[in-house]
C-alpha positions in Angstrom: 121.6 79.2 122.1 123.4 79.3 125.5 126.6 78.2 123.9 127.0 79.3 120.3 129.9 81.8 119.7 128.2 83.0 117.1 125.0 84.2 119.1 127.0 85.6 121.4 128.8 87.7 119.2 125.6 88.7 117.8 124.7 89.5 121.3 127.3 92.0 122.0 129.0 89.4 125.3 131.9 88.6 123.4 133.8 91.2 120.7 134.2 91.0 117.1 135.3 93.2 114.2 131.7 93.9 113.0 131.3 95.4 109.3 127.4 95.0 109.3 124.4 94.8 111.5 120.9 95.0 110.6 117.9 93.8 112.5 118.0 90.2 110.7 122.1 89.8 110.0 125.6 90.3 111.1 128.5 90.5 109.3 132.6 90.1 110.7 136.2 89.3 110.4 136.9 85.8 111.1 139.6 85.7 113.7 141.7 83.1 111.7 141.1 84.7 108.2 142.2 82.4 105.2 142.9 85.5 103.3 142.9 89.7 104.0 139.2 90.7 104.7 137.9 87.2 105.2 134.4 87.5 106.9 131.4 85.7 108.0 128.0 87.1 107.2 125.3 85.2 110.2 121.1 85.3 110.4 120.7 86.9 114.1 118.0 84.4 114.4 120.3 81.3 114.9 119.9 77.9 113.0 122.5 75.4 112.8 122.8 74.8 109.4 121.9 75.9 105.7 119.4 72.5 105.9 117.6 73.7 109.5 117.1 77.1 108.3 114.1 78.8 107.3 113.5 79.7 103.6 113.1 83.4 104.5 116.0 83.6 107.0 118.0 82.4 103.2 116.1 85.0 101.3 116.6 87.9 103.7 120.5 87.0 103.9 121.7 86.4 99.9 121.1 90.0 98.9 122.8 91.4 102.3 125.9 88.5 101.3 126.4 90.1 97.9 126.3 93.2 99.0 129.2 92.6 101.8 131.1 90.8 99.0 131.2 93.5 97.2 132.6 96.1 99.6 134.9 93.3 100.8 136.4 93.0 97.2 136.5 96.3 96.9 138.3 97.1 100.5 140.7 94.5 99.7 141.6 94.9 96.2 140.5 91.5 95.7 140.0 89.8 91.6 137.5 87.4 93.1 136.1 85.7 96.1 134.7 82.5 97.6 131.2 82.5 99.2 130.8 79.5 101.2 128.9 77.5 103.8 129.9 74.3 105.6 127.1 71.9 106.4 128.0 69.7 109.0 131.5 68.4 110.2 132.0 66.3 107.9 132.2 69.2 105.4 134.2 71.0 108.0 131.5 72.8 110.0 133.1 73.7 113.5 130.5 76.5 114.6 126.8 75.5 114.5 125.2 78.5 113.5 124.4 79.1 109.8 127.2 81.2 108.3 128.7 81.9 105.0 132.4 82.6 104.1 133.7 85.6 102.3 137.0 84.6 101.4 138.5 87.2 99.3 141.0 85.7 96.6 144.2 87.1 94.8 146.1 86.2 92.0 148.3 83.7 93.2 147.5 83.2 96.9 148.1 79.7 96.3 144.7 79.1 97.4 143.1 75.5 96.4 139.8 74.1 95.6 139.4 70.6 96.2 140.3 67.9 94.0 138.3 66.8 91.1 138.0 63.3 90.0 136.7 61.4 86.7 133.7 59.4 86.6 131.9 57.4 84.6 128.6 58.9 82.9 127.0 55.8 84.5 127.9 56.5 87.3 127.1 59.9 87.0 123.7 58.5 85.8 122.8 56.6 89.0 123.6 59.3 90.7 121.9 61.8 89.6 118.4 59.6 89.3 118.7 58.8 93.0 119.0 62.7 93.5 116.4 63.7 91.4 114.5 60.9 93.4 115.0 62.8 96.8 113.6 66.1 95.4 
């Protein structure tokens, strides 16, 4: 892809704060960290999305993710961490290329999760037959 940042990155034309390479992944500091030692672990074989991507792109990239989580908690002293991946921009999705967040957390870094709401167990209920439905 001509214009993905992240393909170039994994392409050397642009520079980056690399803390893995292998022949099938990359892994970096994210310029605009939401905590110390936030990273982004990418397949080199670019895909858009989690959705678009191929089952064994997924399956090469969990093990490598947990174990760059790992050393990324470990480097930063961190009691837990978020591993993420937007999918779309509706879900906030700005770069195109399948990517995960490692995001370490601290004991209050004020961080916050999104807000949960009640519903109904009918609700609930339709919901989850139209889901199953789609599987």
């Amino acid at each position: 892809m001509n214009n993905c940042i992240f393909c170039k990155i994994i392409n050397k034309e642009i520079p980056a704060d690399i803390i893995y390479e292998d022949d099938q992944a990359l892994a970096f500091l994210d310029i605009r960290p939401v905590s110390r030692g936030h990273a982004l672990v990418v397949p080199k074989k670019h895909s858009d999305d989690f959705l678009s991507s191929e089952d064994q792109v997924l399956e090469d990239l969990m093990p490598k993710i947990k174990k760059i989580a790992a050393a990324v908690m470990k480097a930063t002293n961190a009691e837990g961490i978020n591993i993420s991946t937007n999918h779309g921009a509706a879900a906030g999705q700005v770069v195109f290329h399948l990517h995960f967040h490692l995001i370490p957390r601290f004991g209050g870094d004020r961080l916050t999760a999104w807000p949960h709401q009640e519903i109904e167990p009918k609700t609930r209920a339709e919901i989850a037959e139209a889901i199953k439905r789609n599987l």
